[in-house]
Each structure stands twice: as C-alpha cells, then as structure tokens.
C-alpha positions in Angstrom: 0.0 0.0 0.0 1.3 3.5 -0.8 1.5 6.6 1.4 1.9 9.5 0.4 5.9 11.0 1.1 7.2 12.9 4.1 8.0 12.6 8.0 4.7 14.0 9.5 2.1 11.9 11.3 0.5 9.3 9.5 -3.5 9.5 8.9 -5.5 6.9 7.3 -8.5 7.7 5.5 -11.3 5.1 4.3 -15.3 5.2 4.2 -18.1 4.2 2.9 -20.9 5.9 1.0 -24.5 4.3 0.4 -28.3 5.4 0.8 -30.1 2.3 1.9 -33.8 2.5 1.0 -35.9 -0.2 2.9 -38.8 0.3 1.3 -37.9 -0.9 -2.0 -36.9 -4.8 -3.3 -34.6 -3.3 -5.7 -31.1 -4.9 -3.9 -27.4 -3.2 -3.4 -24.6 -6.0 -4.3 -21.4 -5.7 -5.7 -22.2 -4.5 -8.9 -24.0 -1.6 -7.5 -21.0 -0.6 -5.9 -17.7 0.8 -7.3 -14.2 -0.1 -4.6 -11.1 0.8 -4.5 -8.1 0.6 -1.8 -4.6 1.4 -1.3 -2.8 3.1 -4.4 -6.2 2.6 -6.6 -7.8 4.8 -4.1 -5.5 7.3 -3.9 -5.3 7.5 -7.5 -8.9 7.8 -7.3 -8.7 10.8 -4.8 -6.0 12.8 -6.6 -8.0 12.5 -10.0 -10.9 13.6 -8.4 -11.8 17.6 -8.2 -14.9 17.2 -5.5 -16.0 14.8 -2.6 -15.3 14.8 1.1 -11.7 12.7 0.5 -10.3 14.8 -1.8 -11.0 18.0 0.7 -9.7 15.8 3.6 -6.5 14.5 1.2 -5.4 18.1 0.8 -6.0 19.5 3.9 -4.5 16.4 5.5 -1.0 17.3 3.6 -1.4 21.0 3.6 -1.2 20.9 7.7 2.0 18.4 7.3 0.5 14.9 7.4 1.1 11.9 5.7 -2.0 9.6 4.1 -2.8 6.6 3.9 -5.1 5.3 1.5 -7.1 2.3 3.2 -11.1 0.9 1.3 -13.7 2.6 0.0 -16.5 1.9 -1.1 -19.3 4.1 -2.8 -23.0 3.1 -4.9 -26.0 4.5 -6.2 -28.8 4.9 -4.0 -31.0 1.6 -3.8 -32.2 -0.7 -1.5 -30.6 -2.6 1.6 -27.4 -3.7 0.8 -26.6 -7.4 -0.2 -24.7 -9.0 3.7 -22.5 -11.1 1.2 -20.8 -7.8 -0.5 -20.9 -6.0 3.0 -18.5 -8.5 4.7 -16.3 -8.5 1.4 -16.0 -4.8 1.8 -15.0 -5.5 6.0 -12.2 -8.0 4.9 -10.9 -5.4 2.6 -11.1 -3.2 4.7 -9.1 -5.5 7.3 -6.7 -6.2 5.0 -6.3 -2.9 3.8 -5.2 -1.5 7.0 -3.4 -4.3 8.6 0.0 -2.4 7.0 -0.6 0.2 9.3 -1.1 -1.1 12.5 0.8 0.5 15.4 1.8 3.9 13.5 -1.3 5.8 12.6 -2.0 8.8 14.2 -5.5 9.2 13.2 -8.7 7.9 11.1 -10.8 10.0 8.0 -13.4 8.1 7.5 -15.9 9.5 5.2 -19.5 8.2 5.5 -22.7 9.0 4.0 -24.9 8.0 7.8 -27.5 6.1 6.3 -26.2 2.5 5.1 -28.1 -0.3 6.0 -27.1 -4.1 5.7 -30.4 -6.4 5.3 -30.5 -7.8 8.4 -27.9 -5.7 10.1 -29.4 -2.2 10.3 -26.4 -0.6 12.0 -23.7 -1.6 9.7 -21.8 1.3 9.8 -21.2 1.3 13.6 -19.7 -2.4 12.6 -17.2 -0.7 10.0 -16.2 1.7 12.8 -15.4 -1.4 15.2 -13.1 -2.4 12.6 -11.4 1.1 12.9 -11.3 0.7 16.8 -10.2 -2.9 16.9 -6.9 -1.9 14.6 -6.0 2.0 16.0 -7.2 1.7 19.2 -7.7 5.2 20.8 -6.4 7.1 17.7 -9.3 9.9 16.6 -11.3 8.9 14.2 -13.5 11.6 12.4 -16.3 11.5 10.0 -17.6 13.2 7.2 -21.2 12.9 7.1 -24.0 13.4 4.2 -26.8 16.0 5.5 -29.4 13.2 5.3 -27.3 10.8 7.9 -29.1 8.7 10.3 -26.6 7.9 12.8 -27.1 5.5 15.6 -25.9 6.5 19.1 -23.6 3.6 18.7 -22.0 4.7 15.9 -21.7 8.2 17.3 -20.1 7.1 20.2 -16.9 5.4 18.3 -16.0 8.4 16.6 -14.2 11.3 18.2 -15.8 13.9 15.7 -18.3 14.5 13.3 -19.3 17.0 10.4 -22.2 17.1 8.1 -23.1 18.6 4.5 -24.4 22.0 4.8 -26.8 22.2 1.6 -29.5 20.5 -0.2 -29.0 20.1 -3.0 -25.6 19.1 -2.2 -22.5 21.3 -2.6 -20.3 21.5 0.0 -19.2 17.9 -0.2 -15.6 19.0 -0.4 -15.6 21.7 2.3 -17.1 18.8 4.4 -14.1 16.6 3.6 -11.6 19.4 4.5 -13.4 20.9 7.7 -13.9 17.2 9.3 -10.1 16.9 8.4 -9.8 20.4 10.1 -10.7 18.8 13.2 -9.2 15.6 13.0 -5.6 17.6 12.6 -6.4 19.7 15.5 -7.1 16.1 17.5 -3.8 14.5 16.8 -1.9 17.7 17.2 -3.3 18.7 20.2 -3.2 15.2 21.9 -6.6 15.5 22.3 -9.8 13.2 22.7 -13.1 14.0 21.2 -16.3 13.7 21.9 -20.0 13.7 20.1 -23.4 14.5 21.7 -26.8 14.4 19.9 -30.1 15.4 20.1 -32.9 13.5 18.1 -36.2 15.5 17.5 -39.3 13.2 17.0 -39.3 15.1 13.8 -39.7 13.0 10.3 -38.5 15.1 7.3 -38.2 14.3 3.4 -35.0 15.8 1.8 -37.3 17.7 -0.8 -38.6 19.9 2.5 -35.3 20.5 3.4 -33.8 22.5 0.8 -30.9 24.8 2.2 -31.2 27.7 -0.5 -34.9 27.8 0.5 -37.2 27.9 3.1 -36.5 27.1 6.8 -33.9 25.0 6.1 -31.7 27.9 5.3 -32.6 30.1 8.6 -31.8 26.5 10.6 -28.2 26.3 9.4 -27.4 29.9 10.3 -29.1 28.7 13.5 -26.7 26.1 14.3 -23.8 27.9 12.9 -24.4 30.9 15.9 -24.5 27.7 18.1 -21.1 26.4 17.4 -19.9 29.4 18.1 -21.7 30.1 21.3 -20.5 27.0 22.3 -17.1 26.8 21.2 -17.3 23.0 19.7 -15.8 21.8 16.9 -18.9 21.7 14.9 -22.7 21.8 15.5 -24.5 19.7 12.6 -27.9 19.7 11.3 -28.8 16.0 10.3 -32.1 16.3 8.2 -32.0 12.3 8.5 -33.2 9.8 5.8 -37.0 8.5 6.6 -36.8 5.4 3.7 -34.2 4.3 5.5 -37.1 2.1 7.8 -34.9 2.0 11.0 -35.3 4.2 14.7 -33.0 6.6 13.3 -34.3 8.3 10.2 -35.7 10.9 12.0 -33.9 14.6 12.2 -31.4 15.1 14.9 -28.2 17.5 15.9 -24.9 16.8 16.5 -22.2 18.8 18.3 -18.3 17.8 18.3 -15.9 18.8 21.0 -12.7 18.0 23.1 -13.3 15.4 25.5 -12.7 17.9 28.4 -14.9 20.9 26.9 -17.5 22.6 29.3 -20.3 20.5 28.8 -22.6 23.3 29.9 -23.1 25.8 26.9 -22.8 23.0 24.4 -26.0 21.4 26.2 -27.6 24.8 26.1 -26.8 25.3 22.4 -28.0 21.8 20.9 -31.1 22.1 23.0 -31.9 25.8 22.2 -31.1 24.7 18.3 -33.6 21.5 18.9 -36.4 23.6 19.9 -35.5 26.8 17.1 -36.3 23.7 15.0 -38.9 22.2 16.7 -40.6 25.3 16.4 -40.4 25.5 12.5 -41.1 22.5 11.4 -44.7 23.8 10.3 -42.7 26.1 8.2 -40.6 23.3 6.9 -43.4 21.1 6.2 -44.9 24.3 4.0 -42.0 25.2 2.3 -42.4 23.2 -0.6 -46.3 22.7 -2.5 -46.8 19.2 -3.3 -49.1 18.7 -6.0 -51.7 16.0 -6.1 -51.4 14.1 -9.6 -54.7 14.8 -10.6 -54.6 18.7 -9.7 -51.0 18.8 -11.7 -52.5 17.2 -14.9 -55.2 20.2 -14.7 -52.3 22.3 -14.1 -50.9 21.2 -17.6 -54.1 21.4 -19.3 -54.0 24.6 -18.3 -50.9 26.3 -19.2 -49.7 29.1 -21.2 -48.5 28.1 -24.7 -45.4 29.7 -23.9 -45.3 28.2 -20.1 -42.2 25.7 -19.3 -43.3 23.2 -16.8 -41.7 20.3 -14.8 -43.4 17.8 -13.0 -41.3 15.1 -9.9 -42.2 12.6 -9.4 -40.8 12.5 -6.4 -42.6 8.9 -4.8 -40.2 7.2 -7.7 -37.2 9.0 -7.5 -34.0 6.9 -7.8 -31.7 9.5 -6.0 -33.4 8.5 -2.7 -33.6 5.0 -3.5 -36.4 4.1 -5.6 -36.5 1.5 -9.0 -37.8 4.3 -10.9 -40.0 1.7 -12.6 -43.7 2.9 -11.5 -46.2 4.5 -14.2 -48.5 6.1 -12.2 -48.8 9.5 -13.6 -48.7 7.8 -16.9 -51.7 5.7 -16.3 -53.5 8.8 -15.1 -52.7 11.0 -17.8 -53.6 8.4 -20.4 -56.9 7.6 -18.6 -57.5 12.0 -18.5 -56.8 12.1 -21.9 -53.9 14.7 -21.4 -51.1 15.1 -23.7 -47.5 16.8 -24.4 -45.8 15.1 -21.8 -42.3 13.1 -21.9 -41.1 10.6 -18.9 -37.8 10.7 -18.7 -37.3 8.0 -17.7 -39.1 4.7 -16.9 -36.9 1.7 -16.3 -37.9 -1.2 -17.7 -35.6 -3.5 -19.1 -38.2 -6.2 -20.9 -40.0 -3.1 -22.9 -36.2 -1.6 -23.7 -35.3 -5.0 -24.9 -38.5 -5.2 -26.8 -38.0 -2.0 -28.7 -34.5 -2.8 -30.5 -34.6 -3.1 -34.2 -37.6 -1.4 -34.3 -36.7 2.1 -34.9 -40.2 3.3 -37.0 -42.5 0.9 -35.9 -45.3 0.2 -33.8 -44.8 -2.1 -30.5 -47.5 -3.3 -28.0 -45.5 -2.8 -24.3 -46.7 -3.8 -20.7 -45.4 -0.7 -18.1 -45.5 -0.7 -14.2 -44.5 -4.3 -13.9 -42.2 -3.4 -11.0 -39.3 -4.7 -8.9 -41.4 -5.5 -6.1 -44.5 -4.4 -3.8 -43.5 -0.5 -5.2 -44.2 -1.5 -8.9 -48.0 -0.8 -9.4 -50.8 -2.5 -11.8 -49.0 -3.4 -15.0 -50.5 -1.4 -18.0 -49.9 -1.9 -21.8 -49.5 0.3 -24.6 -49.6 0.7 -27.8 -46.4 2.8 -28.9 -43.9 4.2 -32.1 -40.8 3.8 -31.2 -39.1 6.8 -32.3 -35.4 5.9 -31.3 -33.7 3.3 -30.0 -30.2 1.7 -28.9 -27.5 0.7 -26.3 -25.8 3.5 -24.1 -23.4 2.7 -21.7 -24.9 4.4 -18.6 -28.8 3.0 -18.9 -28.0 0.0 -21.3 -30.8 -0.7 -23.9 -32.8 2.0 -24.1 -36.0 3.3 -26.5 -38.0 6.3 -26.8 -41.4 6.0 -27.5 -44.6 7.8 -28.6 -47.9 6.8 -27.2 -51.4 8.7 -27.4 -49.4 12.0 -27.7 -46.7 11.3 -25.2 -43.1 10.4 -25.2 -41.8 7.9 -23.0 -38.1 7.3 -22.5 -37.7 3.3 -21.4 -34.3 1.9 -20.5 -32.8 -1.4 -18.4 -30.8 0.5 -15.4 -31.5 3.1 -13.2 -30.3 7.1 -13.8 -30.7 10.0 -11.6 -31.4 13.2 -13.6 -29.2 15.4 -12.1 -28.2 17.6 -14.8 -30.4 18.5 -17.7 -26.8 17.4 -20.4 -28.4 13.8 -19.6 -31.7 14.2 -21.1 -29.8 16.5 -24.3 -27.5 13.4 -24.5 -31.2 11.2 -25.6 -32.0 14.0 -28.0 -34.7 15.0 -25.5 -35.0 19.3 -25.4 -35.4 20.3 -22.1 -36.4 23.7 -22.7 -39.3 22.9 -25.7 -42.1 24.4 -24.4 -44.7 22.6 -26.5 -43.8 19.4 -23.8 -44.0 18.9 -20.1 -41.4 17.3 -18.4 -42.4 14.9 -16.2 -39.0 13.8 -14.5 -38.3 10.8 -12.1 -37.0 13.3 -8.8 -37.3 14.8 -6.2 -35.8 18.3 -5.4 -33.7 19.3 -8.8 -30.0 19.7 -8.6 -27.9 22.7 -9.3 -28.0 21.9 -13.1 -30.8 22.7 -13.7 -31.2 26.3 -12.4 -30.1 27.1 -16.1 -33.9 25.8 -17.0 -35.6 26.5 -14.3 -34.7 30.5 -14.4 -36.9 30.5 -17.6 -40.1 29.0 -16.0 -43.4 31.5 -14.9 -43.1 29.8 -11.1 -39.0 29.9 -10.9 -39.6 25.7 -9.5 -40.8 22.7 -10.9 -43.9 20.9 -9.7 -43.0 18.3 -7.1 -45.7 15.7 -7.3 -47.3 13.4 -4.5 -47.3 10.3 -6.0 -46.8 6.9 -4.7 -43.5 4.6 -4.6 -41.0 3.8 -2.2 -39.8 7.7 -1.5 -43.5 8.9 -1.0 -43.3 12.3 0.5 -46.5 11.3 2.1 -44.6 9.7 5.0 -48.1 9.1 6.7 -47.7 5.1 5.9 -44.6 5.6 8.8 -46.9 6.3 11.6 -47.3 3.2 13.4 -43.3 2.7 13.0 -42.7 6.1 14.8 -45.6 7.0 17.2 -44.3 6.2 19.9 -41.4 8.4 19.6 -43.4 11.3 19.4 -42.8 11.8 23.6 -43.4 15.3 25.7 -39.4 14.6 26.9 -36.4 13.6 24.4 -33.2 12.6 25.6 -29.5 14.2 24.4 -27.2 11.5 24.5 -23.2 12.3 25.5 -21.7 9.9 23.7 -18.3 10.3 25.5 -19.1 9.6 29.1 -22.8 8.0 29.0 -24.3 11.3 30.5 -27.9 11.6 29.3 -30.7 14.4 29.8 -33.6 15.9 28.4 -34.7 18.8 26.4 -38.6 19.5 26.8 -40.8 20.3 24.1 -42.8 23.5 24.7 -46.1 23.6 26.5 -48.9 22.8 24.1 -47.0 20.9 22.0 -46.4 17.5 24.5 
C-alpha cells in the first residue's frame, strides 16, 4: 500500500458511502457498488476535483500529514445492501489496514450516515469497530451526508463528526476538509473527542429540506451561531433519511468537542437549536407545494403556450432509493386524456429490450411491472418507437410515442441530475410545447439554467406513490411512539444523558 511522502504523522483515510432504501426490493450488491483501496484509491482521490476525500487529502498534507489510503466503497442509492458484499467490503477493509497497524496517528473516514445491511441495520457502527479494533484510541473523524441517520452507537466510536451543509448538495468538499480540520487539531493537540446528539421526533423528506430555500436555510445559520456560542468543533444539522425504515431516520443534531470541553453551553446550544427547529417545522413542512397528480394534470391542461413546466415525481425518485419503474402518472394521464408530456425516464428493461430493431415501428408494451411491492398494476401500450439503442450508462434504451406522449424506457436506473443527460437522448429540455415529467425529487444545481426561464421559478414536485412517498403518513405506526413530551441528548463520551422538553402545548 502507498502513502503518500514525508515525516509528519501518518492518517488513514477510508469510508463508505451508500443510501439504503428499505422500502424498496430493488437490492445493493457488488455490482451496484464501485471499490477501490490502497494506491487505486488514492489514484482515485488525486483525479478527483470534488468529494469529502479529496478535501480531507489536501488538507491532510497541507497541515504536514502523511496519508494513507485504506477501502472505500461508494453506490448509487438503492435498497438494503446485499450482507454477502458488506462482509467482502469488511475483509478489505481488514486487509487494507493491517499495513498500518501501530503507527497511525489518526482515522478520516468518510460516510454518507444512512447504510443499511439487510438484516444488520447498523452496519456502519460495525465498519467503525473495525477502525477501533486496529488503532485503538487514535481519533477517528467522519464526514457525514446531511441526510445521515446515525445511531448513538456509531456516534459514540467516533471522536468527531461534520455534516453537509446544503441541499441540494455542494459543499461535499468543504465537508471533507473541515472534518479533516478537526481531525488535525485532535492529533496535534493530543486530544480526545467527543460527540453528543439530540434527536427530535421530527420526520422530514429531503425535498422539505432544501438549504437555498425555506427554513432549512434560517436552521443552518441557527446552528452555525450555536457552534460558536459553544465553542465546539462543529454543530451539525442532520435532516435524517425516513426510507431508510430503522429508529433513526428521524432529524437530529450533532455537536463535536474536546473530551474535556465545558459540557454546559454546548447542552444549552443543541437544546436551544432543537427547539428553534422544533418550532419550524410547520414552516418546513410548507416550504415546498406538493401537488396531487390529478390537480397537476389540470395544471398542464392549463398552461400558457409559452409556459415551461416540470413535473417530480418524487414517490419514484431513484436519487433517494427508488427502482424508478412505476407509471402512475402515466396511467392517469392516459386515462384523462392529457397530452404533451415526456417521462424521462421509466426503467424497464423487458420493454427496452423489446423496442431494439424497431426504430419506426409500432410495438404493444406492458409498463409498471415493478421490482417489487412498489411497482403498481402493470399497464400496456400501444407505442412508435421513435429511437432506439445501447448506451453505456442506462443499457438498452427506447424512446417512445404513445397517445401524444413520449416515453423514454431503458434497463438500469439514472438520476437526472443535470439536464446534459436528457440532451445526450436528444430529449430538449427547454421545448415548451412538452411537459417534463422527470423521475426526482428536489432538482439539482444543473438545472437552475432551466428553471430560471419558468413562470413559477420551480418545478412541480408531485405526491405520487412509490418507495420515496413524501406522504410519510404510511410511517406512523413505525414512529408513534417516539413522538414523547421529553427527548433525551445522548453524551456519547461519558454516557451522561438528559432531556430537552418540548414546549407547553405541544407535549
């Protein structure tokens, strides 16, 4: 394994980055996953120009450390991930940093907070035993994603912690380099650290929790004032991931210090935060219209000729975890008799297969087959396919015309992060005489180009059904009971645990 040259301190960086949606068949093994260790990874890290272990890389070396490169492991968002791959990750990772052992100084580990394992729910506590059964007491300090649901046991092997700041996400390099910030200011200092949280019986999908937006925004000026106040480390907002289907998707705070810091005012300053939050989460919950499918289909009857709409469907949206195979709106808009719309896209690998060679002709298709319990009533079609081919990101692919609609089918999943995707397919994002009607939730920064020409300055984000539902309703009997008058803050360092009390009125 190679480390990087010189004759400062040794620090060992490694992680693992996954969204594990339990409300969904669609299954994370090996191939959903791309791994790398040792001189591969940092390869990997010096090519990159973003992400949490390049920020942590350079600031590591630009404060005089060496680095060691250890496993990694990142994958698109799906459902719980395969136990077979899991434990080949964990002996990688064993045999990554059994080279080490006995002169490391310190861990990066760089984790997205919401990985699941079928049947082992708190898998990423596990990969930080690993950590602790090699180095010991060294600090270890994470980089979390803003929708991390971390479990007190994870919390309480790491020295440190530091979170995303924006939704959509930006800042996944500052992360990297502030949580490496810390980490340096550990091993220098000879310090311990230390990590308390606050959970709020709070559910929240990410589309409510846009940072350049809304509440969201006001919240992390909020906890910024509260680091300071405090003097920790780092306060951190955790909007927490609901699909996730374990105790600890709801939305918590987390604040990093030095082992001997005045507990105190960093007591005060997570429980002041938790109840500035507590206190807008009507506003969060407004901050974003969700549109019924049936009053968004009169919304597109309706429009100006000249109007640029986009509909999400945000209960199918495979950048939270969904199969992105469902045909709901589809269904409705052919039984309404509405037209001009394109679906970008619908996975479904039988009716892409079925659609090769027949560039100009007419096909019969079944849609909404599904992966599982999310996939709906099946529905067929009669369609022209219009194009069709192999691509090396969705696989076979086809676009279709049915009843004055254009569908775009293909065999793998695809987030539609930036608008260059759809352009790739020939599809023109900005034609006015269609409505898009995109598989997503919130829209990501590439697309402020598109949106900056629409009447409403936002797209239409739909309630529709799937396996990221922003209706999270169907959670109630799952996470009544948590809804108490008292919640508990949990020192992870030294077991001390009290409570902060929800306002009168509201117990």
């Amino acid at each position: 394994m190679q480390n990087s040259s010189g004759a400062g301190p040794l620090v060992v960086m490694a992680g693992f980055m996954h969204e594990s949606n339990g409300f969904t068949a669609l299954p994370s093994a090996a191939e959903s996953f791309t791994v790398l260790s040792g001189s591969e990874l940092e390869a990997w890290v010096a090519a990159s120009s973003d992400g949490e272990l390049r920020g942590a890389s350079d600031t590591l070396r630009r404060r005089g450390y060496r680095v060691g490169y250890g496993a990694y492991a990142e994958g698109e968002v799906g459902g719980l991930i395969d136990p077979a791959f899991w434990l080949d990750y964990l002996r990688l990772l064993e045999q990554s940093f059994a080279a080490f052992s006995g002169e490391v100084a310190g861990v990066f580990c760089a984790l997205h907070g919401s990985a699941s394992v079928r049947d082992a729910p708190d898998s990423q506590a596990q990969l930080v035993s690993v950590l602790r059964r090699y180095f010991g007491a060294v600090p270890i300090v994470a980089s979390l994603d803003l929708h991390a649901s971390p479990s007190p046991r994870l919390l309480r092997s790491l020295d440190a912690v530091s979170a995303y700041r924006t939704a959509p996400h930006r800042d996944q390099r500052a992360t990297g380099e502030r949580a490496a910030g810390i980490l340096c200011d550990l091993v220098g200092g000879r310090m311990r650290g230390n990590v308390a949280q606050v959970r709020l019986p709070l559910l929240l999908p990410g589309e409510l929790g846009q940072t350049d937006r809304g509440p969201m925004g006001a919240v992390m000026a909020l906890a910024a004032a509260a680091k300071q106040a405090s003097q920790s480390f780092d306060i951190s907002v955790l909007q927490g991931y609901p699909w996730m289907d374990n105790p600890y998707g709801t939305v918590s705070l987390t604040a990093s210090f030095a082992s001997d810091a005045p507990r105190e005012p960093i007591y005060d300053a997570l429980a002041g935060l938790a109840r500035e939050l507590w206190a807008l989460r009507s506003d969060l919950y407004r901050s974003v219209r969700l549109w019924p499918m049936e009053d968004a289909l009169t919304r597109v009857r309706t429009r100006a000729q000249d109007e640029l709409l986009i509909l999400c469907d945000t209960g199918d949206n495979p950048t939270a975890g969904a199969p992105e195979d469902r045909i709901d709106i589809l269904r409705l808009a052919l039984e309404r008799g509405v037209v001009g719309l394109c679906f970008f896209p619908v996975v479904d690998a039988q009716a892409a297969h079925d659609c090769q060679g027949r560039q100009g002709e007419g096909v019969t298709l079944w849609l909404g087959r599904g992966s599982g319990p999310s996939g709906g009533n099946p529905t067929q079609i009669r369609a022209h396919v219009r194009k069709a081919g192999v691509d090396r990101e969705v696989g076979r692919f086809a676009f279709v015309e049915t009843a004055g609609n254009g569908i775009f089918l293909c065999e793998r999943r695809v987030g539609v992060r930036d608008p260059g995707l759809l352009a790739r397919f020939g599809v023109a994002v900005k034609d006015r005489a269609q409505v898009l009607v995109l598989k997503s939730g919130y829209l990501f920064p590439g697309w402020n180009d598109v949106l900056a020409e629409t009447d409403t300055g936002a797209p239409l984000l739909l309630s529709s059904p799937g396996a990221t539902t922003l209706d999270l309703s169907f959670l109630a009997d799952r996470y009544g009971a948590w809804a108490s008058a008292v919640y508990p803050l949990y020192d992870m360092g030294n077991g001390v645990e009290f409570a902060w009390t929800l306002p009168p009125g509201e117990q």
